[in-house]
N, C-alpha and C positions, 0 to 999 in steps of 0.2 A: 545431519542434524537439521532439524527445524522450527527455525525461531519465529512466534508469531505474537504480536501486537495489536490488539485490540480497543477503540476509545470511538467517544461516540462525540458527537456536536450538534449546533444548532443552525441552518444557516439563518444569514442576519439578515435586516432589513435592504442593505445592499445589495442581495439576492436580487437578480432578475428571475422569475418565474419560468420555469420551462428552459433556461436555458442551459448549455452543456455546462459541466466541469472541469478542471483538469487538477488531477492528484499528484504530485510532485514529490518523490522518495530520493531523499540523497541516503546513499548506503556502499559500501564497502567487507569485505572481508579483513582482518590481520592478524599476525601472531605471527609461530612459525611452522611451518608443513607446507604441500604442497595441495592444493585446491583440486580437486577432481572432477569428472564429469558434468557435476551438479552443481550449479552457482545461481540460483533464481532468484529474483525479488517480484512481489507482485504482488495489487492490491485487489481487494473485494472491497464494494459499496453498495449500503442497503438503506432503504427509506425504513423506518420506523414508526407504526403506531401507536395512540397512546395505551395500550398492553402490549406492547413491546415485542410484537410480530413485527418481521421484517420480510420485503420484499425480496424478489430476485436480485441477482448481483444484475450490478447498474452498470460496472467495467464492461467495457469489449477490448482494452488493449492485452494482450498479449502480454504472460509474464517476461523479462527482459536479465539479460544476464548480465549478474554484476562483476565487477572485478577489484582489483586489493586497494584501487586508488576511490575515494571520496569523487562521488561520481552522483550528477541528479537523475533520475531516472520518472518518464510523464505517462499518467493514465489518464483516458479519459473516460469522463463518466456521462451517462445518460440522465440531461436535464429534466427530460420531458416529462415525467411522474413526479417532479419538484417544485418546490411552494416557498416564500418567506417563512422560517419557522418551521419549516420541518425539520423533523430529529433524523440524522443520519447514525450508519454506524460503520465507521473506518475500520476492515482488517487486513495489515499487511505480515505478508508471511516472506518467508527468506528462508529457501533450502541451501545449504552448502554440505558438498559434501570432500571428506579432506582423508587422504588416498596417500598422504608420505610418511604415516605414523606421527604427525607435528601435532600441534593443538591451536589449527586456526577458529576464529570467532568470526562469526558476523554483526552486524550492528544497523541501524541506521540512525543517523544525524540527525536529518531535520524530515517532517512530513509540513509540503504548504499545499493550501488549496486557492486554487484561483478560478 
């Protein structure tokens, strides 16, 4: 299964210009079955302009495997094409795949940016 979340933001005037991000996914698996091969989480980040074209993905980290405990998990983004006030657009996807007949879910808790 693959769950994906989509939302967009502004960054603020606390923005320093050009400098890196880091996107911070706490996320987890639960229910009951058994989780298989497949356990990803991982983001995409695109600068946006104002007609709502978007850049290349701004990540270089590596999607990262999650597991059934509430867990944070860190990307990071490429500042260098970023401004006070540019419109970003956050998408994080989460494959799980579940291989014991159960019915596990994936989820994630909180998205922070720093």
């Amino acid at each position: 299964v693959i769950s994906v979340g989509l939302f967009e933001t502004i960054l603020p005037n606390s923005y320093v210009a050009g400098s890196n991000l880091t996107v911070t996914v706490n996320a987890q698996w639960f229910n009951t079955g058994t989780a298989g091969a497949t356990r990803l989480v991982s983001v995409a980040v695109h600068s946006m302009n104002d007609n709502g074209v978007t850049s290349a993905n701004l990540v270089s980290t590596a999607p990262a495997e999650f597991t059934a405990t509430a867990t944070d998990y860190s990307f990071l983004v490429d500042g260098s094409q970023l401004l006070v006030g540019s419109r970003i657009a956050l998408q994080i996807t989460m494959q799980l795949q579940e291989s014991g007949g159960g019915t596990l879910w994936s989820k994630f808790n909180s998205v922070r940016m720093s």
